[in-house]
PDB file as gemmi writes it, atoms N, CA and C in Angstrom:
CRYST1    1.000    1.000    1.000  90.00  90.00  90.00 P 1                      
ATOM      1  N   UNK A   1       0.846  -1.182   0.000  1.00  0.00           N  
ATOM      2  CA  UNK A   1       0.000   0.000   0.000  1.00  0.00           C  
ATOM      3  C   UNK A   1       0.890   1.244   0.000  1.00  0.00           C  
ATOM      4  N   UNK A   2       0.666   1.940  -0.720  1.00  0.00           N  
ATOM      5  CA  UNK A   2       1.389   3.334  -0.833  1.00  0.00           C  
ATOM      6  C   UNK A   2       0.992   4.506   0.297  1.00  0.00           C  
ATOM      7  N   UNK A   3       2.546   4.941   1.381  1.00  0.00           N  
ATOM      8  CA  UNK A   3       2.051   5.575   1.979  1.00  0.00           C  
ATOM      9  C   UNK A   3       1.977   7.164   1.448  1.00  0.00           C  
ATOM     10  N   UNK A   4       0.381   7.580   1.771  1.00  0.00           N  
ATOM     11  CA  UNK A   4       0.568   8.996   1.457  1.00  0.00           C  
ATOM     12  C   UNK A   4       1.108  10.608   2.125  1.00  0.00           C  
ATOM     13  N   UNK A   5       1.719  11.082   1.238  1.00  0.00           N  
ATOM     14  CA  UNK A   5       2.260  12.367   1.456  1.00  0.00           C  
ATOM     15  C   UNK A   5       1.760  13.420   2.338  1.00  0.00           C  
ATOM     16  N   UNK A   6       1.828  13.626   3.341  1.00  0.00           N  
ATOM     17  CA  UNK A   6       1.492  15.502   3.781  1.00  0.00           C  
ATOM     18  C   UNK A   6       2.206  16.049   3.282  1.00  0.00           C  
ATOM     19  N   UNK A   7       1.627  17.855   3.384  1.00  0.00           N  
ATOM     20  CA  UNK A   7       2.570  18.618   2.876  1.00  0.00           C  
ATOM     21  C   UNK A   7       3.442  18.871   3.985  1.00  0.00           C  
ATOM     22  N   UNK A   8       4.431  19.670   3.619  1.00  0.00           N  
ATOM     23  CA  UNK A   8       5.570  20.211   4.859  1.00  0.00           C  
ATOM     24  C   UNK A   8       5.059  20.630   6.195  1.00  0.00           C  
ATOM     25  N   UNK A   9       3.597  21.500   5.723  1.00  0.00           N  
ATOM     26  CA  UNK A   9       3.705  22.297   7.705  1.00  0.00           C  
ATOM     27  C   UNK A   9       2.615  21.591   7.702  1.00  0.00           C  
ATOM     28  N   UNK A  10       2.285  20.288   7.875  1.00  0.00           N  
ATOM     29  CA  UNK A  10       1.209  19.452   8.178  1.00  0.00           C  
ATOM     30  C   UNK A  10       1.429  18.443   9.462  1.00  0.00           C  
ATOM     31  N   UNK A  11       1.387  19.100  10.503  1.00  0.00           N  
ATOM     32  CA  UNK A  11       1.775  18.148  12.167  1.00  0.00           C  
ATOM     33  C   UNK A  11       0.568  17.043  12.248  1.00  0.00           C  
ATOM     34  N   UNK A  12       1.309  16.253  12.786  1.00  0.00           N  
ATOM     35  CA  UNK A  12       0.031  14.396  12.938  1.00  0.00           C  
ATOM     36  C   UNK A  12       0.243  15.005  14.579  1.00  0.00           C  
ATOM     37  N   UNK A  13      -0.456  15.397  15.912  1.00  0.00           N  
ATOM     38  CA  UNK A  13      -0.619  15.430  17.569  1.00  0.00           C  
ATOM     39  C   UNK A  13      -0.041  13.940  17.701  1.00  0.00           C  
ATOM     40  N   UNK A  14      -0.926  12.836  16.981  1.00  0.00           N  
ATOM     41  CA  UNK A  14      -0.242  12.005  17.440  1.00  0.00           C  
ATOM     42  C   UNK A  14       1.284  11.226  17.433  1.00  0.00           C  
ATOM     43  N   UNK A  15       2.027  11.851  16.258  1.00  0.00           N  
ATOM     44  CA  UNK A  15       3.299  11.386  16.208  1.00  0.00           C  
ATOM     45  C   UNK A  15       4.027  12.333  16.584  1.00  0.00           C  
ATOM     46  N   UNK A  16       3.959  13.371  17.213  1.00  0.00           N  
ATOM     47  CA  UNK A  16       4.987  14.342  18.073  1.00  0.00           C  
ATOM     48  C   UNK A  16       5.612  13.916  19.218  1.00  0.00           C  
ATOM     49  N   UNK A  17       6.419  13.319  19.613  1.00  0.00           N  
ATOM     50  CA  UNK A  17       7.849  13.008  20.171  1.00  0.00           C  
ATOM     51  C   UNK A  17       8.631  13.554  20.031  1.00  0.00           C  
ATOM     52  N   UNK A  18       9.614  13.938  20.946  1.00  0.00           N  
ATOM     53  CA  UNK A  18      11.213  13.981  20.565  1.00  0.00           C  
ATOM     54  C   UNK A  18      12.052  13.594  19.953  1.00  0.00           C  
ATOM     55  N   UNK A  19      13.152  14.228  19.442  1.00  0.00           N  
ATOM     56  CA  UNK A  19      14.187  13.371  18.338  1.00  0.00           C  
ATOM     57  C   UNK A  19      14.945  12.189  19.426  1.00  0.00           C  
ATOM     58  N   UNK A  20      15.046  11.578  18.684  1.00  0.00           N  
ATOM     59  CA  UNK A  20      16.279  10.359  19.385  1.00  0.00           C  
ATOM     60  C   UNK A  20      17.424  11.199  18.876  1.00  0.00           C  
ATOM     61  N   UNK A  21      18.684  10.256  19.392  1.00  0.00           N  
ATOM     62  CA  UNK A  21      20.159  10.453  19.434  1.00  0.00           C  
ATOM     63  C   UNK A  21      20.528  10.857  17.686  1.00  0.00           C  
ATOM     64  N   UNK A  22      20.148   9.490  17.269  1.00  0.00           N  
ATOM     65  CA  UNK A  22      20.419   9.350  16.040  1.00  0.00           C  
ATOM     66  C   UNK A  22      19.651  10.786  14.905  1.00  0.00           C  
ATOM     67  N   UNK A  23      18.549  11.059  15.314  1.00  0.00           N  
ATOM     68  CA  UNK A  23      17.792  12.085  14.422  1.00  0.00           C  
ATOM     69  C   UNK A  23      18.399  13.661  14.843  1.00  0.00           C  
ATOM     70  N   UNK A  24      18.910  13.265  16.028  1.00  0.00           N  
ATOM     71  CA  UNK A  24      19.611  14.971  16.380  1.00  0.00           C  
ATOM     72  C   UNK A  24      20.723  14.656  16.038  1.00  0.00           C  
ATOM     73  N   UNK A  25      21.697  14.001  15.222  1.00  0.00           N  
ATOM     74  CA  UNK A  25      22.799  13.633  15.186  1.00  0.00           C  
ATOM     75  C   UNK A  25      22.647  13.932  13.512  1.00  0.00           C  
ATOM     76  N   UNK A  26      21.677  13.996  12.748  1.00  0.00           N  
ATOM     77  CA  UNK A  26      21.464  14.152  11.363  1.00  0.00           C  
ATOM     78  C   UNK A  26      21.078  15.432  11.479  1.00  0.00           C  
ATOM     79  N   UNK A  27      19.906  15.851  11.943  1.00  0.00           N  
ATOM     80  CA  UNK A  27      19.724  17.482  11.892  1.00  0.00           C  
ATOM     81  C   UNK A  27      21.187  18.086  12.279  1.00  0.00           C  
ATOM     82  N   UNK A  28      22.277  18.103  13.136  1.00  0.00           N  
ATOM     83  CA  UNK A  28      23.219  18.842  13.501  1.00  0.00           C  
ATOM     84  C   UNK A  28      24.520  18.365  12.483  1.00  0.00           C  
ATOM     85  N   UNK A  29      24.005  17.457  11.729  1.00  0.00           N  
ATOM     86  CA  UNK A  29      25.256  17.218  10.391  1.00  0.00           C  
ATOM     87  C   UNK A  29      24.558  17.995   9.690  1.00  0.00           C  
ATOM     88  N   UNK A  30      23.403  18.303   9.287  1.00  0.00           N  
ATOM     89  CA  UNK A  30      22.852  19.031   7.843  1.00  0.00           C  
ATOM     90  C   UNK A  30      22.757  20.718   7.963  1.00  0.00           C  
ATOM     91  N   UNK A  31      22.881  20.832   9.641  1.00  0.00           N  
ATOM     92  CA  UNK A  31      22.838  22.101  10.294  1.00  0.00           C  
ATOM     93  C   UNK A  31      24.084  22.825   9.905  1.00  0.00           C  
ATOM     94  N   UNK A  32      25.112  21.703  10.449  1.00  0.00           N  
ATOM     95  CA  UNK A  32      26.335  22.696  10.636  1.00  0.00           C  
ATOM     96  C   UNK A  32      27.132  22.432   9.226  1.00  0.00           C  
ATOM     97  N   UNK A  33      26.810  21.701   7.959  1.00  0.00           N  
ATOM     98  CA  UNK A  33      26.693  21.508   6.277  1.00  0.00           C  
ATOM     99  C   UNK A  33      26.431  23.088   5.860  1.00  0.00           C  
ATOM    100  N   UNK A  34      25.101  23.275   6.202  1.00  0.00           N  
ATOM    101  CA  UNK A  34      24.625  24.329   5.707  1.00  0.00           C  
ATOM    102  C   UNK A  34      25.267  25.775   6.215  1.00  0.00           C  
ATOM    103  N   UNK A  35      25.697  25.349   7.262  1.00  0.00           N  
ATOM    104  CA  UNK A  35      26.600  26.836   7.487  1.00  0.00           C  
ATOM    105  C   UNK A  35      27.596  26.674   7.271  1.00  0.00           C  
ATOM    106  N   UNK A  36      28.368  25.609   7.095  1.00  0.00           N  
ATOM    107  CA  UNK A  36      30.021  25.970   6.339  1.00  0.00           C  
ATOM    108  C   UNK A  36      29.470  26.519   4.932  1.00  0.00           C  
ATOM    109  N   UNK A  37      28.601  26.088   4.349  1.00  0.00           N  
ATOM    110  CA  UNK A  37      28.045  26.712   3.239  1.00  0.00           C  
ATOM    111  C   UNK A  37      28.004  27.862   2.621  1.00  0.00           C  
ATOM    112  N   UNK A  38      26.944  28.316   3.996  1.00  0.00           N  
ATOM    113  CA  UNK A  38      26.385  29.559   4.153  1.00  0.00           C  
ATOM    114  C   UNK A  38      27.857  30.676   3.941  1.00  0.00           C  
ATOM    115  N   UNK A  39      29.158  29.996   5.053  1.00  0.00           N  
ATOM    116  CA  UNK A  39      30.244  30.730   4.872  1.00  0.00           C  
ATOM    117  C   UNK A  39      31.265  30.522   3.704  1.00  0.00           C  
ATOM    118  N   UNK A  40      31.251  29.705   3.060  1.00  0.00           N  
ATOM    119  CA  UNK A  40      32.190  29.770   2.185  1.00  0.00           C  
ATOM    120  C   UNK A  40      31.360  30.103   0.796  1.00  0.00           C  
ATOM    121  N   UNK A  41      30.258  30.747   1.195  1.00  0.00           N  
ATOM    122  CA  UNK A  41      30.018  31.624  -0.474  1.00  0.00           C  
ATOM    123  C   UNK A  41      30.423  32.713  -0.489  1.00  0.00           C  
ATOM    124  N   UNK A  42      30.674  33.666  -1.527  1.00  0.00           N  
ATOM    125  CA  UNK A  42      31.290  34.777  -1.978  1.00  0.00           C  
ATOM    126  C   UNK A  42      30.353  35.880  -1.505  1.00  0.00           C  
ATOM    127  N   UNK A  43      30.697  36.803  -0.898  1.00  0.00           N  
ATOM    128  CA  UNK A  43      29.483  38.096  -0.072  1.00  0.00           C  
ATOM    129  C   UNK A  43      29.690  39.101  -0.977  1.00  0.00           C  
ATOM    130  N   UNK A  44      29.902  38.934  -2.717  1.00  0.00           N  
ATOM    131  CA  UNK A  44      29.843  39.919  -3.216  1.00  0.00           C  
ATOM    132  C   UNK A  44      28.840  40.344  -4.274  1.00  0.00           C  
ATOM    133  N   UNK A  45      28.049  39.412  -4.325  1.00  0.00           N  
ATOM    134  CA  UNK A  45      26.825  40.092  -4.746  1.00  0.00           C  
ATOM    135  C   UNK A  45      25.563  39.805  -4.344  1.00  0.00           C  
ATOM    136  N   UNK A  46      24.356  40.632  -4.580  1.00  0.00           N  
ATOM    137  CA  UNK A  46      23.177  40.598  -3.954  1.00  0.00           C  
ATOM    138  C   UNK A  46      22.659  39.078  -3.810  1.00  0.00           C  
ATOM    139  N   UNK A  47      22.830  38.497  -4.957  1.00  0.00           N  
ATOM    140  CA  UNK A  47      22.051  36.875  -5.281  1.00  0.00           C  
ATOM    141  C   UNK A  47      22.582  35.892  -4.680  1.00  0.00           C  
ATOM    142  N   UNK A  48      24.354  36.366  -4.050  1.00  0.00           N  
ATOM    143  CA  UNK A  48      25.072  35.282  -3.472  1.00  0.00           C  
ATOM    144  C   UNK A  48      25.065  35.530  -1.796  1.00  0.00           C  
ATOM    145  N   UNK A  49      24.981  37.018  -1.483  1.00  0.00           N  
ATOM    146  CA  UNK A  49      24.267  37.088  -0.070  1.00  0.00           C  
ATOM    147  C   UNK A  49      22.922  36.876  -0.026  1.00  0.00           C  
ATOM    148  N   UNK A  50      22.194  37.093  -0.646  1.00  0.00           N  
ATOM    149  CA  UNK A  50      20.539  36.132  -0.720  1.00  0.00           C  
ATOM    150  C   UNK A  50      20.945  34.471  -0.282  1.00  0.00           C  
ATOM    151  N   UNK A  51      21.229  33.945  -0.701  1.00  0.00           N  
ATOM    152  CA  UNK A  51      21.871  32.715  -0.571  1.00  0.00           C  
ATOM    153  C   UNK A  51      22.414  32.130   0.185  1.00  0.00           C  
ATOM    154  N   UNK A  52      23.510  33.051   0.912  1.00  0.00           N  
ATOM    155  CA  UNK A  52      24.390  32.685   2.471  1.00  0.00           C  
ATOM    156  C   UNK A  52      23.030  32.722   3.197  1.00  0.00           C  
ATOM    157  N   UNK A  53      22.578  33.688   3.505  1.00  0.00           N  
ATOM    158  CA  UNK A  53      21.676  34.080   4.582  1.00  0.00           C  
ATOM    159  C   UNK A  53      20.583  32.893   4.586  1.00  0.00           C  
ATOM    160  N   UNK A  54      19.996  32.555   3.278  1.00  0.00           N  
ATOM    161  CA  UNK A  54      19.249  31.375   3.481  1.00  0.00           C  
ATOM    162  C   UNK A  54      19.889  29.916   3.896  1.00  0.00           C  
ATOM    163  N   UNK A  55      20.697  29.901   3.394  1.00  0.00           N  
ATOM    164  CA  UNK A  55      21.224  28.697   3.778  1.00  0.00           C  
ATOM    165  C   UNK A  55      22.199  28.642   5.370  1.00  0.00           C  
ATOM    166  N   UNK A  56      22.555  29.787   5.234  1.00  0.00           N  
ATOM    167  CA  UNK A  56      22.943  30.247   7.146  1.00  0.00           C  
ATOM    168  C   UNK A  56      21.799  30.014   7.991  1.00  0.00           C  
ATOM    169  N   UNK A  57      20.080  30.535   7.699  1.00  0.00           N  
ATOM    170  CA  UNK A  57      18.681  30.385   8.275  1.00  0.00           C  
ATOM    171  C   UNK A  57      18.811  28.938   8.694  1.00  0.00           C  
ATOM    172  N   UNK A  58      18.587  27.929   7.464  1.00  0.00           N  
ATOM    173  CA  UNK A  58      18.388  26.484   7.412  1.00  0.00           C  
ATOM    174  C   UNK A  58      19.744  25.758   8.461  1.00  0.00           C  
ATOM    175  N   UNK A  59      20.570  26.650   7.934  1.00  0.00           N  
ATOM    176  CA  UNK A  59      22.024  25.717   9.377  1.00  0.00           C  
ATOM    177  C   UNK A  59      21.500  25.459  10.222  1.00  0.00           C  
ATOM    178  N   UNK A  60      21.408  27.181  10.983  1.00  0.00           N  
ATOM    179  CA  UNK A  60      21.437  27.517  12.110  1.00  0.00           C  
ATOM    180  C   UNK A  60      19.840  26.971  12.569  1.00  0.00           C  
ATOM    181  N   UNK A  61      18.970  26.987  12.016  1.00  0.00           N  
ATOM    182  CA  UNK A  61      17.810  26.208  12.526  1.00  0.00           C  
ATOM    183  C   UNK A  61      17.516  24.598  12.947  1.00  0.00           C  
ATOM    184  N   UNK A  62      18.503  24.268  12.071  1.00  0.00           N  
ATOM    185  CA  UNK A  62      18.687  22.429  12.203  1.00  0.00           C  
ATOM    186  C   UNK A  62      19.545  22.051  13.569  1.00  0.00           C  
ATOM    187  N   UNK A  63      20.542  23.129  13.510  1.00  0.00           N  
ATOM    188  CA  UNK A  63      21.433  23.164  14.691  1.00  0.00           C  
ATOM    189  C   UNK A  63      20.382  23.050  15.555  1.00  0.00           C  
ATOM    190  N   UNK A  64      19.745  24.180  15.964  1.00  0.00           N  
ATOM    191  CA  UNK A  64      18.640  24.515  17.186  1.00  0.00           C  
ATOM    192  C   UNK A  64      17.698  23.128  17.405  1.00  0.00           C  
ATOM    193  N   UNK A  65      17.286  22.780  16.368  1.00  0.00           N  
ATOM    194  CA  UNK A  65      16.586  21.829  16.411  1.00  0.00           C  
ATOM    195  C   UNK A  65      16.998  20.537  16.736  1.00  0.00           C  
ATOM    196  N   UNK A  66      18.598  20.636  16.661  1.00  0.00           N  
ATOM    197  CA  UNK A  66      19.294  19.160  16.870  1.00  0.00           C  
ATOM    198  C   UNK A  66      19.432  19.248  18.432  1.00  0.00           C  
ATOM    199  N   UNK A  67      19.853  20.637  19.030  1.00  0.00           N  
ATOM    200  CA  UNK A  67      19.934  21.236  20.528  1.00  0.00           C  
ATOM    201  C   UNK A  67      18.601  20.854  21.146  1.00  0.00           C  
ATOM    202  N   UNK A  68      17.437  21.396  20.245  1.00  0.00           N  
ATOM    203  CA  UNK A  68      15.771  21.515  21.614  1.00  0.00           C  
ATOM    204  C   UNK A  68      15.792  19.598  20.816  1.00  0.00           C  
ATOM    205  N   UNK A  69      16.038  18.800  20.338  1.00  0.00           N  
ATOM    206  CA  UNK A  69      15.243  17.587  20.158  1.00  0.00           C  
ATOM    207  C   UNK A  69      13.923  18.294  19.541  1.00  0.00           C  
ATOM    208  N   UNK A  70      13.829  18.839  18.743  1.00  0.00           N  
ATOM    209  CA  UNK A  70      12.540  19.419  18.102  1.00  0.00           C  
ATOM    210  C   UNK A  70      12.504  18.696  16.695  1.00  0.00           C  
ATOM    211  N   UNK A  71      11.108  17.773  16.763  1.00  0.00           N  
ATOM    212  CA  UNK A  71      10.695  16.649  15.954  1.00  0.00           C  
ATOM    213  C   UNK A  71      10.068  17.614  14.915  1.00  0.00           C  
ATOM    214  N   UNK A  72       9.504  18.564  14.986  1.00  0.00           N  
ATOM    215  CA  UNK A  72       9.063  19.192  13.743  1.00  0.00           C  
ATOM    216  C   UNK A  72       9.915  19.817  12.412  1.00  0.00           C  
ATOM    217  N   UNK A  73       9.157  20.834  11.643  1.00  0.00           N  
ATOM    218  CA  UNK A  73      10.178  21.195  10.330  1.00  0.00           C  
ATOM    219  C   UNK A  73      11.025  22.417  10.638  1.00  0.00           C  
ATOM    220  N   UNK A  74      12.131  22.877  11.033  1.00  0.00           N  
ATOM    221  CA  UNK A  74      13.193  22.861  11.705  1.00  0.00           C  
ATOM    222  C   UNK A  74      13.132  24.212  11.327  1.00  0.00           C  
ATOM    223  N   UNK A  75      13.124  24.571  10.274  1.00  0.00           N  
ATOM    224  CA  UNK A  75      13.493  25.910   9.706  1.00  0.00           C  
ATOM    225  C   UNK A  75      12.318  26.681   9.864  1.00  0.00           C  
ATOM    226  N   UNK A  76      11.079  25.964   9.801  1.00  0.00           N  
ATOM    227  CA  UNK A  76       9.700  26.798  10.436  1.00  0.00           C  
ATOM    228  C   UNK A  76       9.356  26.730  11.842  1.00  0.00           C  
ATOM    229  N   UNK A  77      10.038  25.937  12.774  1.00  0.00           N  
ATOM    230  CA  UNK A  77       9.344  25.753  14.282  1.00  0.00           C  
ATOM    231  C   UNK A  77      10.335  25.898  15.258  1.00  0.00           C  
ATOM    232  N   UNK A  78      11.511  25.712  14.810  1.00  0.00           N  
ATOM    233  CA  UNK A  78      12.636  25.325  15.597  1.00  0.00           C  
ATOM    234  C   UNK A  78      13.036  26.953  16.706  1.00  0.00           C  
ATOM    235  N   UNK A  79      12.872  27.685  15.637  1.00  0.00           N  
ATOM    236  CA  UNK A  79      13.279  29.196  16.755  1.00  0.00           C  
ATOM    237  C   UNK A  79      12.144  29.803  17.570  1.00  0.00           C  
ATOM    238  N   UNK A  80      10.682  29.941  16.635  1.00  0.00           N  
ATOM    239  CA  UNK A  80       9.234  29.919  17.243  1.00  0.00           C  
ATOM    240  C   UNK A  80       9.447  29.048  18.505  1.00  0.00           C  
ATOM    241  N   UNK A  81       9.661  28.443  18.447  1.00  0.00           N  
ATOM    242  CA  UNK A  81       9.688  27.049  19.896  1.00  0.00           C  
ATOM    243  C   UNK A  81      10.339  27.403  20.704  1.00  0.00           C  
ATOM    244  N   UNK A  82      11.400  28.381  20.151  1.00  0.00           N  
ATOM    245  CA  UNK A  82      12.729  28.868  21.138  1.00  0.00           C  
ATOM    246  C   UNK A  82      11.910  29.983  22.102  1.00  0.00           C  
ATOM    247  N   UNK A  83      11.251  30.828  21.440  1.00  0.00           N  
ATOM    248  CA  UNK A  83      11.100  31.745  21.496  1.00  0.00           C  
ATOM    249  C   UNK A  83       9.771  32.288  22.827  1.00  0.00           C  
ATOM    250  N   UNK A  84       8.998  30.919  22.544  1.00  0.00           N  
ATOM    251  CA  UNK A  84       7.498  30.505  23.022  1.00  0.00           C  
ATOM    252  C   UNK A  84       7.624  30.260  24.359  1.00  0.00           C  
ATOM    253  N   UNK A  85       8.955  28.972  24.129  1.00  0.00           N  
ATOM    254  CA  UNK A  85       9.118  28.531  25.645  1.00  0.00           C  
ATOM    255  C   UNK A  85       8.093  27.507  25.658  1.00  0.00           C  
ATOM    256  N   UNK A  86       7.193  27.056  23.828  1.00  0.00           N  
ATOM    257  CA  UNK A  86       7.027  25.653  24.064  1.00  0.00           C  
ATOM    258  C   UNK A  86       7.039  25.491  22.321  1.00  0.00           C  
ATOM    259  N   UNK A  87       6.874  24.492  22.290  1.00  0.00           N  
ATOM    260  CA  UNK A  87       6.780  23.515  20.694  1.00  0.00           C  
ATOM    261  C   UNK A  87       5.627  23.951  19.845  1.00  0.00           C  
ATOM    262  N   UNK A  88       6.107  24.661  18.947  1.00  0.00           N  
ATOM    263  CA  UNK A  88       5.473  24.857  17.881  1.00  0.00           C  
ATOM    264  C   UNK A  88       5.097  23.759  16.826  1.00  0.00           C  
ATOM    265  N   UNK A  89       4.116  23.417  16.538  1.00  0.00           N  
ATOM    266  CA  UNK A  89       3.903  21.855  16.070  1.00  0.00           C  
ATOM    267  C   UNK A  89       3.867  22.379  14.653  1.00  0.00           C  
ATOM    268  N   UNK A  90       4.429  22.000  13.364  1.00  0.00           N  
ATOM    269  CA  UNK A  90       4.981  21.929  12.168  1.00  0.00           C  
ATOM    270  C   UNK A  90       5.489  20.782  11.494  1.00  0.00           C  
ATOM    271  N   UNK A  91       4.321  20.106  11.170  1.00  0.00           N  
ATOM    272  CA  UNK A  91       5.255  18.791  10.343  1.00  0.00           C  
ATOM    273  C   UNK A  91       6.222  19.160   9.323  1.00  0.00           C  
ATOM    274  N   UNK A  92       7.053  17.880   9.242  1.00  0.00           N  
ATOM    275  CA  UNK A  92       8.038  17.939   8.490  1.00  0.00           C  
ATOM    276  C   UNK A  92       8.173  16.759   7.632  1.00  0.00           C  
ATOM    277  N   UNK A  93       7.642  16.382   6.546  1.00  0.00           N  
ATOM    278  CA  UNK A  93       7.453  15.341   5.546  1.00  0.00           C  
ATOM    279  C   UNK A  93       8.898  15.230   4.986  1.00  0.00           C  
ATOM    280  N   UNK A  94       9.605  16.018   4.656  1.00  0.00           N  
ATOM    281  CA  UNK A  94      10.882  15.606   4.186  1.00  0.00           C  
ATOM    282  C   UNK A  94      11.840  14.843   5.039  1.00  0.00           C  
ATOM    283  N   UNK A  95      12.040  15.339   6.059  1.00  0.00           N  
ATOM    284  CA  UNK A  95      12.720  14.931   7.696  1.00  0.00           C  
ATOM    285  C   UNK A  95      12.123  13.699   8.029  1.00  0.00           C  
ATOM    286  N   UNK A  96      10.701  13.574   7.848  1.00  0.00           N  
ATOM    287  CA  UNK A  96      10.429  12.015   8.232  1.00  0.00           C  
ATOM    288  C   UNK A  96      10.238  11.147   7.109  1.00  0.00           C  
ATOM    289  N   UNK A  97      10.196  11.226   5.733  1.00  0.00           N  
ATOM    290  CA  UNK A  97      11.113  10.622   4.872  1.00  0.00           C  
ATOM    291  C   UNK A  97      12.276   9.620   4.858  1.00  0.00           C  
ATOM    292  N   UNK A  98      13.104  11.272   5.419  1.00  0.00           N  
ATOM    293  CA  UNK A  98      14.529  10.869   5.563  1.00  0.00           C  
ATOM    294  C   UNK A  98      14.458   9.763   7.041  1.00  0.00           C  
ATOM    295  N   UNK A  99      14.303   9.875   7.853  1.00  0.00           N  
ATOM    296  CA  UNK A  99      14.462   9.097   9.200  1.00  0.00           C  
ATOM    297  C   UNK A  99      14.198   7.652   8.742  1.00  0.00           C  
ATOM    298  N   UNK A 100      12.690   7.815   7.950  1.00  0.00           N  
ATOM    299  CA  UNK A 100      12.258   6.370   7.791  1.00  0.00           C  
ATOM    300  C   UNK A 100      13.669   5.645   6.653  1.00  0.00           C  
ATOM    301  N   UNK A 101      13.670   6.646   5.481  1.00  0.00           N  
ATOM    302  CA  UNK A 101      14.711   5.752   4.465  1.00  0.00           C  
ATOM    303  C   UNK A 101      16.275   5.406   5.351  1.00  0.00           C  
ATOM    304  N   UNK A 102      16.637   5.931   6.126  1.00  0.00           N  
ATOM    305  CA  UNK A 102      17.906   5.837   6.915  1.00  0.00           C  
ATOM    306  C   UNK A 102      17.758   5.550   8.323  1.00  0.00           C  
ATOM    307  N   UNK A 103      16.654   5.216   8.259  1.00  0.00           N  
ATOM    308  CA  UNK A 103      16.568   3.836   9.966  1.00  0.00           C  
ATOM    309  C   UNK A 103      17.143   4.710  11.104  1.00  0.00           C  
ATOM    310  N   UNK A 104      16.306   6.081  11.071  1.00  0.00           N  
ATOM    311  CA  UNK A 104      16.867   7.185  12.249  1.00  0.00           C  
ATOM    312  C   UNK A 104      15.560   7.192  13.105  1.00  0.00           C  
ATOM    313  N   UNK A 105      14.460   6.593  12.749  1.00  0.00           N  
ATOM    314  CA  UNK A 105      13.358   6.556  13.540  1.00  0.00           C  
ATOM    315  C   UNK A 105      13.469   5.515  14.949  1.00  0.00           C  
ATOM    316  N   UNK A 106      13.141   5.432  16.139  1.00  0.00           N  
ATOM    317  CA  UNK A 106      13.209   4.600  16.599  1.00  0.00           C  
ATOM    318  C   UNK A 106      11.696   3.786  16.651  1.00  0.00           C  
TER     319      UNK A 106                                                      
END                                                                             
């Protein structure tokens, strides 16, 4: 049976948990990816600082998210959550994708 798709900011109440070891151990590789990134592009023109900054956003959010164990979509909930002082619920269909294809789910 084919499982079907949500979109990105589509939270299930019932599958909200915390990250395990292994899933904060992938968000904080793709986190801190995206900011060597973010820094080794060229800051000299408008389209290539457009670019750092987004991909500096996405680091630094995965980071956070690898820090709070925040099971949602990282780059939309992860600082909101910071910020709240509780969990902003935001599914993340790509992220649980990935967990399921690479056995990061427990």
């Amino acid at each position: 049976m084919k499982e079907r798709l949500t979109p990105c900011c589509n939270g299930d109440p019932a599958d909200w948990r915390p990250l395990n070891a292994r899933q904060r151990r992938a968000r904080l590789i793709v986190g801190v990816a995206l900011l060597s990134l973010a820094l080794a592009l060229p800051w000299s023109a408008v389209s290539w600082i457009a670019l750092a900054v987004i991909a500096g956003w996405l680091g630094a959010t995965h980071i956070l998210a690898a820090a709070m164990a925040y099971p949602g979509c990282p780059e939309l909930g992860a600082a909101p959550s910071l910020l709240l002082g509780r969990w902003v619920r935001i599914g993340c269909s790509p992220w649980r994708w990935l967990d399921a294809r690479f056995r990061l789910a427990a």
